[in-house]
FIPAMI-732010 format. One record per atom (N, C-alpha, C): residue number from 1; residue in one letter; x, y, z. Coordinates in nm, 2 decimals. Layout:
<rs>
+-----+------+--------+--------+--------+
| pos | code |      u |      v |      w |
+-----+------+--------+--------+--------+
| NUM |    A |      X |      Y |      Z |
...
+-----+------+--------+--------+--------+
</rs>
This chain:
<rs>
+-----+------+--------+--------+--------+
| pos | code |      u |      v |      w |
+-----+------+--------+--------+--------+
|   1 |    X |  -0.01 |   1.48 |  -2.98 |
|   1 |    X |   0.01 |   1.61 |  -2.92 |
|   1 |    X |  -0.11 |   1.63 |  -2.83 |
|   2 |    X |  -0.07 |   1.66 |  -2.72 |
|   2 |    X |  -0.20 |   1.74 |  -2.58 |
|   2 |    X |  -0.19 |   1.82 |  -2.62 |
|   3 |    X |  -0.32 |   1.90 |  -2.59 |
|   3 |    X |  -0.34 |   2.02 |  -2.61 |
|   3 |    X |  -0.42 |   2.10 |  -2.46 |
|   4 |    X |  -0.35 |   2.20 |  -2.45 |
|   4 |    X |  -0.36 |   2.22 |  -2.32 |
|   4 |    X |  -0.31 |   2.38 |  -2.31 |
|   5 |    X |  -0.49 |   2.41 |  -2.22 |
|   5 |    X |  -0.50 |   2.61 |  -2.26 |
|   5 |    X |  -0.39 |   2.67 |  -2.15 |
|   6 |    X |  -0.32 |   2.78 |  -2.13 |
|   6 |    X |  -0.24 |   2.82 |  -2.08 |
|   6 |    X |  -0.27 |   2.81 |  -1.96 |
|   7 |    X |  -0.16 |   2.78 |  -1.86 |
|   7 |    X |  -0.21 |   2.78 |  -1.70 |
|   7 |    X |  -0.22 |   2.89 |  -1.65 |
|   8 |    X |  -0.30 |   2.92 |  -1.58 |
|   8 |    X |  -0.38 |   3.05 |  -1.50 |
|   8 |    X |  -0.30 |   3.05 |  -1.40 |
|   9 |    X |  -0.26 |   3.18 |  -1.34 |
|   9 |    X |  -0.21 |   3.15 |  -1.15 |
|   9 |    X |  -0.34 |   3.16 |  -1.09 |
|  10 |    X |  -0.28 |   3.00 |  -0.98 |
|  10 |    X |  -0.38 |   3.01 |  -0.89 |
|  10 |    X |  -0.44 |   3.09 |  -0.78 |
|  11 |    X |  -0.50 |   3.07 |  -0.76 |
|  11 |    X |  -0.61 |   3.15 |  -0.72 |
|  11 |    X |  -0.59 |   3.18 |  -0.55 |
|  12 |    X |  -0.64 |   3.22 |  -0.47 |
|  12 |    X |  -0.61 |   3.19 |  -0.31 |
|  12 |    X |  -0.55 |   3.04 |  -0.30 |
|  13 |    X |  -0.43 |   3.06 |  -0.31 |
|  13 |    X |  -0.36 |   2.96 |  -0.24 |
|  13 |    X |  -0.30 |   2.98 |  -0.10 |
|  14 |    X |  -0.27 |   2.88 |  -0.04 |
|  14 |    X |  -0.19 |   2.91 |   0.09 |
|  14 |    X |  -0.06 |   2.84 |   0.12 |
|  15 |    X |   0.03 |   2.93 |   0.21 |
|  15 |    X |   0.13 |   2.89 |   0.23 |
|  15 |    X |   0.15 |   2.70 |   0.31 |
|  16 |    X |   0.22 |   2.60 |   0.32 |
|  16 |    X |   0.23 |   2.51 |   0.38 |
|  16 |    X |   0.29 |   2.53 |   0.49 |
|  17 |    X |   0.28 |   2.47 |   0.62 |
|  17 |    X |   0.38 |   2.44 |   0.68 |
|  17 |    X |   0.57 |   2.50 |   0.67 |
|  18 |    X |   0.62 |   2.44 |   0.56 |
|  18 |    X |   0.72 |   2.45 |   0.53 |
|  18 |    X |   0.73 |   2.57 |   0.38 |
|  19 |    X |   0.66 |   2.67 |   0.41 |
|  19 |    X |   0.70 |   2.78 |   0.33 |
|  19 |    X |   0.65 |   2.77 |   0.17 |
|  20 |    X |   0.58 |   2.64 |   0.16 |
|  20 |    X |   0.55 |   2.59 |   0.00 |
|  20 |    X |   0.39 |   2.64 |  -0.03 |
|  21 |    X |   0.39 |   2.66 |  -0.13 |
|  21 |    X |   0.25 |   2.71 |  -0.17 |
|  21 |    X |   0.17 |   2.57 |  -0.20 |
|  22 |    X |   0.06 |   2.55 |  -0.15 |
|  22 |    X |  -0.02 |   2.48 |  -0.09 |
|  22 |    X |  -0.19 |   2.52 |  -0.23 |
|  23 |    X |  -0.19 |   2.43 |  -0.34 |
|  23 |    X |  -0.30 |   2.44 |  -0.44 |
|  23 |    X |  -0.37 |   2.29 |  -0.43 |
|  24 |    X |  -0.48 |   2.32 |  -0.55 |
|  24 |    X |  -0.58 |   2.24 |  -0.56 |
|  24 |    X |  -0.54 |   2.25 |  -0.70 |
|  25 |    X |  -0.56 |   2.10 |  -0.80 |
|  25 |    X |  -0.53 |   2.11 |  -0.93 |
|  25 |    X |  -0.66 |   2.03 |  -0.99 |
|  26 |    X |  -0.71 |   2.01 |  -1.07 |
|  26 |    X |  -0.84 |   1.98 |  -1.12 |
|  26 |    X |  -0.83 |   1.96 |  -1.25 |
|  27 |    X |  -0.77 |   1.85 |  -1.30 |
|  27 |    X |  -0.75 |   1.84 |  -1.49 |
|  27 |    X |  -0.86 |   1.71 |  -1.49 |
|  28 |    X |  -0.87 |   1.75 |  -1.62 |
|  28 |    X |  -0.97 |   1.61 |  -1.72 |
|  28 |    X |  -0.89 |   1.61 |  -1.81 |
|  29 |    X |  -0.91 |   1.47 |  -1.82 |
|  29 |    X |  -0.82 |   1.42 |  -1.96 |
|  29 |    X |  -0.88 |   1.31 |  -2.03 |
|  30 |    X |  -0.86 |   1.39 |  -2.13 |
|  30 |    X |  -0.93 |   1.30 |  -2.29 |
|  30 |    X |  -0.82 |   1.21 |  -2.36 |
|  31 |    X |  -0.89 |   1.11 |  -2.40 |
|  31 |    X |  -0.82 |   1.01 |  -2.48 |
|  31 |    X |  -0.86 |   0.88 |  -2.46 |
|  32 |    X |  -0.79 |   0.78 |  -2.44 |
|  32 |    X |  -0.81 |   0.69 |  -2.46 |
|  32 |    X |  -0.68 |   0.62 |  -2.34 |
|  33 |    X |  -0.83 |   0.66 |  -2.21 |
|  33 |    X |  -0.76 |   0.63 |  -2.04 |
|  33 |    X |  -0.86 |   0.58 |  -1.93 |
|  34 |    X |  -0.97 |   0.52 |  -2.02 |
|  34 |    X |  -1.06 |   0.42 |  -1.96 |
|  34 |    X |  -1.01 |   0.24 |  -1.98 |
|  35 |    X |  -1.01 |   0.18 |  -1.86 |
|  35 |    X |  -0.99 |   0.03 |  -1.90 |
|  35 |    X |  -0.83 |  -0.04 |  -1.91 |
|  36 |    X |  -0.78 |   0.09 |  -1.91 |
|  36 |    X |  -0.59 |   0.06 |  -1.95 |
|  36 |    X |  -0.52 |   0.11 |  -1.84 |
|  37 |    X |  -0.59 |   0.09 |  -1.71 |
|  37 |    X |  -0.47 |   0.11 |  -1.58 |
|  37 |    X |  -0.47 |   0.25 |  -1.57 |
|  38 |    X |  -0.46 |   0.36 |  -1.61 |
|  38 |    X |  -0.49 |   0.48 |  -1.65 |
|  38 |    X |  -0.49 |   0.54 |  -1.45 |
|  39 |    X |  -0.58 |   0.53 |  -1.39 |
|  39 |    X |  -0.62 |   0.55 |  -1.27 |
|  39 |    X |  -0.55 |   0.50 |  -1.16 |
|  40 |    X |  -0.45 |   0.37 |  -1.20 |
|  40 |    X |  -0.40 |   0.35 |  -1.09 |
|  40 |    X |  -0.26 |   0.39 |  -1.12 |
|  41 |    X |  -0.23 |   0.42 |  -1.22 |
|  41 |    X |  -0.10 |   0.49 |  -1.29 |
|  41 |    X |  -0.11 |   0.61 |  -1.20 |
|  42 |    X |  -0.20 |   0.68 |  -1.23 |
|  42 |    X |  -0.22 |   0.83 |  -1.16 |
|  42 |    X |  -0.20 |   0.83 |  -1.00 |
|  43 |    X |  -0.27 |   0.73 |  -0.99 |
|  43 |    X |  -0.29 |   0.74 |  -0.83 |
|  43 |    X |  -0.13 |   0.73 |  -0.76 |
|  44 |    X |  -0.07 |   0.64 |  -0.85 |
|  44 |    X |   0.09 |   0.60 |  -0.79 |
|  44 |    X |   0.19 |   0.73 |  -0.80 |
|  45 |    X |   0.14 |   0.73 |  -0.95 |
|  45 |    X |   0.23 |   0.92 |  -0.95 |
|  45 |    X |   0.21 |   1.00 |  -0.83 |
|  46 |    X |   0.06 |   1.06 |  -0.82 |
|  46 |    X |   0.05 |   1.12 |  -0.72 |
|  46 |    X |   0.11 |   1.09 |  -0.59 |
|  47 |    X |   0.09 |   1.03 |  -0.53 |
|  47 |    X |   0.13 |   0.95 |  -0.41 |
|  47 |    X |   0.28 |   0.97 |  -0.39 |
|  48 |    X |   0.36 |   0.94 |  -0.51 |
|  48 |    X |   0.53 |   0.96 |  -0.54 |
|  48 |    X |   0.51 |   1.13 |  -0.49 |
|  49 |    X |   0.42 |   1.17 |  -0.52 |
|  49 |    X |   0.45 |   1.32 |  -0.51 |
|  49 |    X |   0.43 |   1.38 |  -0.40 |
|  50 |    X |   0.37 |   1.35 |  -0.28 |
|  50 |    X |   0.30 |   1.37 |  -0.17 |
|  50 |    X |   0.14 |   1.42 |  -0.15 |
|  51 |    X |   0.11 |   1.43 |  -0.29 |
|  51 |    X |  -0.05 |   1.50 |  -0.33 |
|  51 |    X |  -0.14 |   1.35 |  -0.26 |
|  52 |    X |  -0.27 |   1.45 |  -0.21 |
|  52 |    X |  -0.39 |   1.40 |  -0.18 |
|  52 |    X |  -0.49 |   1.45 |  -0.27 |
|  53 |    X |  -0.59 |   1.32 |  -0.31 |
|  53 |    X |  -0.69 |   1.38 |  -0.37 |
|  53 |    X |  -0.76 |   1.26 |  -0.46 |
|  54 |    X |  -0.79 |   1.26 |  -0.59 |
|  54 |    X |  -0.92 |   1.13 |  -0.61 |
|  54 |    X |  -0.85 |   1.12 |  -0.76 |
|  55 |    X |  -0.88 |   1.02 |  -0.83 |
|  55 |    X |  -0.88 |   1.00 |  -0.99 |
|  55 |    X |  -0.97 |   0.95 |  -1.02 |
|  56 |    X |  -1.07 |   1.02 |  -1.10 |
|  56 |    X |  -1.20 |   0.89 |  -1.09 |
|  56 |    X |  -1.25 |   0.95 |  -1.28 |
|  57 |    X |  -1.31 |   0.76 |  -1.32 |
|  57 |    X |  -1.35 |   0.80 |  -1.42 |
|  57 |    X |  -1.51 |   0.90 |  -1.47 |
|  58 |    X |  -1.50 |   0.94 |  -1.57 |
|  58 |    X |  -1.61 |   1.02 |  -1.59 |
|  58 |    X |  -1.74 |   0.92 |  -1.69 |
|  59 |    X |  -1.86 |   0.96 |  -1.67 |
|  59 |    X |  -1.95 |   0.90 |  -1.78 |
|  59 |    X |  -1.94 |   0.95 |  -1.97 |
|  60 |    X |  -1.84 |   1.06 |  -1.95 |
|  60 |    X |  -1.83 |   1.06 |  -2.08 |
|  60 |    X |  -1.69 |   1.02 |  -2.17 |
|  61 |    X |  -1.67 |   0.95 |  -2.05 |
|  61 |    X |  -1.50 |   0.89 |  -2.15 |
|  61 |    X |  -1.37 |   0.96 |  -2.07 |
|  62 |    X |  -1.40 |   1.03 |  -2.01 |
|  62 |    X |  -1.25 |   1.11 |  -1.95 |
|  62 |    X |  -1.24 |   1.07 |  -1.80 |
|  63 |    X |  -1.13 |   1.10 |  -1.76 |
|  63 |    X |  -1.10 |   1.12 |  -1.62 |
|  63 |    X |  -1.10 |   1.24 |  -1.56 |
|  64 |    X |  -1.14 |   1.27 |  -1.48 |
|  64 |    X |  -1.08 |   1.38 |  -1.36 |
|  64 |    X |  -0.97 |   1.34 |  -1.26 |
|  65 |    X |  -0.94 |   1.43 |  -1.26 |
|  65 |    X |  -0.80 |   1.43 |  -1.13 |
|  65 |    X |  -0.84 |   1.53 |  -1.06 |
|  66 |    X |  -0.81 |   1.49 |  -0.89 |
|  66 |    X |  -0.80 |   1.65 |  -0.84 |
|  66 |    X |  -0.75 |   1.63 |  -0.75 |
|  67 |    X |  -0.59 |   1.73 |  -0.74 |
|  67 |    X |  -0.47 |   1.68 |  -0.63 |
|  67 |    X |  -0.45 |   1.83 |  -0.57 |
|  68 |    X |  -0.44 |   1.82 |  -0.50 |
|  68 |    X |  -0.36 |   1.92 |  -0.34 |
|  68 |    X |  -0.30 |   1.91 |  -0.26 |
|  69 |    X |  -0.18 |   1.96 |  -0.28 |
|  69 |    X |  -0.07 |   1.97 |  -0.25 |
|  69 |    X |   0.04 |   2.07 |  -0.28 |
|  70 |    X |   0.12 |   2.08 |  -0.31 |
|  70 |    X |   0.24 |   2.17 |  -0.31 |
|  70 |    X |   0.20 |   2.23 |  -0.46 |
|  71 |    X |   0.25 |   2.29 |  -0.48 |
|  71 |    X |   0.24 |   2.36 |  -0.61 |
|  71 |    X |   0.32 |   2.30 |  -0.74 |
|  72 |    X |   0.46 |   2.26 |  -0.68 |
|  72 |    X |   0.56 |   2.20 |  -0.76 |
|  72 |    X |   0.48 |   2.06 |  -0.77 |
|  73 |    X |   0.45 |   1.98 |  -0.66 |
|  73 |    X |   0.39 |   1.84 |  -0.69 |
|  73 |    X |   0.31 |   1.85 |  -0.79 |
|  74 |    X |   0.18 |   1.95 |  -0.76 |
|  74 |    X |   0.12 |   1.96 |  -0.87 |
|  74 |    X |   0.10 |   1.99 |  -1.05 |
|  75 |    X |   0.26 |   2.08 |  -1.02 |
|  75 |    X |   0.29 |   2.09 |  -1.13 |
|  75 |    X |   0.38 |   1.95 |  -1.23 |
|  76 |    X |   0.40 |   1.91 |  -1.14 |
|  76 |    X |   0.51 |   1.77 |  -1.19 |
|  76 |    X |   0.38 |   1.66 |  -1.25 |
|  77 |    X |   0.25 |   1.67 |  -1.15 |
|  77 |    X |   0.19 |   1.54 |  -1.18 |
|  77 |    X |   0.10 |   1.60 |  -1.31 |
|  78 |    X |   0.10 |   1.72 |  -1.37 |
|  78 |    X |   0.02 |   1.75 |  -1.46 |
|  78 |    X |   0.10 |   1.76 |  -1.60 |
|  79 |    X |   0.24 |   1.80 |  -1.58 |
|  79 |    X |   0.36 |   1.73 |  -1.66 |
|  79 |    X |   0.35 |   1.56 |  -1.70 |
|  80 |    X |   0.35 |   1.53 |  -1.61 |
|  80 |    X |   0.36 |   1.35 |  -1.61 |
|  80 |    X |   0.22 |   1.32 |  -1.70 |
|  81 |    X |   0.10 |   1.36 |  -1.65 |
|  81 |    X |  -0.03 |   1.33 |  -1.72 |
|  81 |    X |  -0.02 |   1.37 |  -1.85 |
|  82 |    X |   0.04 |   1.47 |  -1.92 |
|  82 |    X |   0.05 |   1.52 |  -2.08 |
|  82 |    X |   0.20 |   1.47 |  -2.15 |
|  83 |    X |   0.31 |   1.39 |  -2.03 |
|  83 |    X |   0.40 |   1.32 |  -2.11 |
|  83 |    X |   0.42 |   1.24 |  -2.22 |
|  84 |    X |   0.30 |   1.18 |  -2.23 |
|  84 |    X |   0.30 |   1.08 |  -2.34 |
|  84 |    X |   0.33 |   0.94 |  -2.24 |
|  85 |    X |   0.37 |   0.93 |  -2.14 |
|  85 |    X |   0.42 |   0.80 |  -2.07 |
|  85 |    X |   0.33 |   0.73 |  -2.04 |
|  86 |    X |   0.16 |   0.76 |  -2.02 |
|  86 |    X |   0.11 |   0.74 |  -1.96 |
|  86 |    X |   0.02 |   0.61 |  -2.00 |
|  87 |    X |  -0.05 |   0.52 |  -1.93 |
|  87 |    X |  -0.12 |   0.40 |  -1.99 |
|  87 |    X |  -0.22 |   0.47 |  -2.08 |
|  88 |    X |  -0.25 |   0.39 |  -2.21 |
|  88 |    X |  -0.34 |   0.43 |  -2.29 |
|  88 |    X |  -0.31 |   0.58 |  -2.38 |
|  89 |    X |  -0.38 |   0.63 |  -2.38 |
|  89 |    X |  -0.35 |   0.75 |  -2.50 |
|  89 |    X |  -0.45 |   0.92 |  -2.43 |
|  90 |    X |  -0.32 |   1.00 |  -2.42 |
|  90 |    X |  -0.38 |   1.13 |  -2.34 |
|  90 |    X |  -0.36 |   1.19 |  -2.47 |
|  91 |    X |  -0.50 |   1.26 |  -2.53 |
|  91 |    X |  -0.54 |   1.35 |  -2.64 |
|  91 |    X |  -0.57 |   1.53 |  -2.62 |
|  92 |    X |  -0.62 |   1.53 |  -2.50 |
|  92 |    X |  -0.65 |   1.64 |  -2.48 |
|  92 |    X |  -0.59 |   1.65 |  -2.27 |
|  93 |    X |  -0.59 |   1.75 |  -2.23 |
|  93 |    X |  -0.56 |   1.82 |  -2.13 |
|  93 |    X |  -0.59 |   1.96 |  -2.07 |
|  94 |    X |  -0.72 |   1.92 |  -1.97 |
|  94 |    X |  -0.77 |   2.05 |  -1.94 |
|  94 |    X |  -0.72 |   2.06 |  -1.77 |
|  95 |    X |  -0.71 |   2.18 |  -1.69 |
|  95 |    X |  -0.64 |   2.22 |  -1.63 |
|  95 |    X |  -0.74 |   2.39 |  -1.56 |
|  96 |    X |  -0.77 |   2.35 |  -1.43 |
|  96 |    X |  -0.81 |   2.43 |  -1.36 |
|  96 |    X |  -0.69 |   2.46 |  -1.21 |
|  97 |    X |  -0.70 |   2.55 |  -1.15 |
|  97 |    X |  -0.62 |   2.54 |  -1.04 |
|  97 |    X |  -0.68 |   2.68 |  -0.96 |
|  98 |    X |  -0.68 |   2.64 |  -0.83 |
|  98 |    X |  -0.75 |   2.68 |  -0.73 |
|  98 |    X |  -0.70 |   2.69 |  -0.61 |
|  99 |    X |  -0.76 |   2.72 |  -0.51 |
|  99 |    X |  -0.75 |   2.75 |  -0.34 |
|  99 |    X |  -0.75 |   2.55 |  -0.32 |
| 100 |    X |  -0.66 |   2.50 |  -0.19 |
| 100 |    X |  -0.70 |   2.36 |  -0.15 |
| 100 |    X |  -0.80 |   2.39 |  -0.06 |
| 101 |    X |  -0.88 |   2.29 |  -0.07 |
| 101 |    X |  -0.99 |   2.28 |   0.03 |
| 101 |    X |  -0.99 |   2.19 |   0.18 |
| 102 |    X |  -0.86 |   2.13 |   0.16 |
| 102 |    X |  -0.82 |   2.06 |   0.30 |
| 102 |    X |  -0.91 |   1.95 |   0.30 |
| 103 |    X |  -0.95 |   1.91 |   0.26 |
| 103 |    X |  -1.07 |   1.81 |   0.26 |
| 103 |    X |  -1.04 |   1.66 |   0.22 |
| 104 |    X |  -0.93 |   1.63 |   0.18 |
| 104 |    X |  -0.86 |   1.54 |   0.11 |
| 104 |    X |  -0.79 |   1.46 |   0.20 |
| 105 |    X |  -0.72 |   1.36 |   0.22 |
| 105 |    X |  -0.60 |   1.23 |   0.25 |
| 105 |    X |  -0.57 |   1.11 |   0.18 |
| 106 |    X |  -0.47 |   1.12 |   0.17 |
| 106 |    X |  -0.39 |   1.02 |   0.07 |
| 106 |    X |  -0.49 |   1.05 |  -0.07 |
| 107 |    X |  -0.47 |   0.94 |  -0.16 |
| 107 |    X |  -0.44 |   0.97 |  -0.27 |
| 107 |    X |  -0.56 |   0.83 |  -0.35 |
| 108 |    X |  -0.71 |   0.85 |  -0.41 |
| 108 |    X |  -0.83 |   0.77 |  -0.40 |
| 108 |    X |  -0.85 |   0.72 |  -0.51 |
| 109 |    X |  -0.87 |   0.59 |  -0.56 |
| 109 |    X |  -0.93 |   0.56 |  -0.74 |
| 109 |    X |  -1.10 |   0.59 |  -0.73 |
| 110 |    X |  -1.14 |   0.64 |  -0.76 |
| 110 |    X |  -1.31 |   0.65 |  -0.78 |
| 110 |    X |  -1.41 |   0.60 |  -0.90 |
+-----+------+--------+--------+--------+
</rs>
């Protein structure tokens, strides 16, 4: 089971181009998603989704993600990350969501 605190609405988001609300998503995830493909899993999901942004591992055992893009995209790739489908074992699920910073292209392993 993830465990994962209620999602907040985000914060200054902005409209896209095409009428779509336009966020930043920012999860860490715990478990057991070092060394098991984990990162490049992510990166492909995202990518399917049109999200820009990084997956890189942490020094204490977790990943960070941080994607921007559509709202829906980002809601789908934070679904996908707490599905259970994922390489290795996701135990926990934390989840920030914000303003995009525009600062991003394509989609990075770090």
């Amino acid at each position: 089971m993830v465990h994962r605190p209620r999602p907040g609405k985000a914060s200054g988001v902005r409209a896209g181009d095409d009428g779509t609300r336009v966020v930043r998503l920012t999860a860490w995830v715990d478990g057991w998603v070092q060394g098991v493909g984990f990162r490049a899993w992510v990166r492909r999901k995202a990518s399917q989704l049109g999200l820009a942004g990084s997956v890189t591992n942490l020094a204490d055992g977790r990943v960070e993600v941080v994607a921007e893009g559509s709202e829906s995209g980002c809601r789908r790739l934070l679904a996908e990350l707490g599905s259970g489908a994922t390489p290795g074992r996701v135990t926990r699920l934390t989840e920030r969501w914000g303003a995009p910073k525009g600062d991003m292209s394509g989609f990075v392993e770090r």
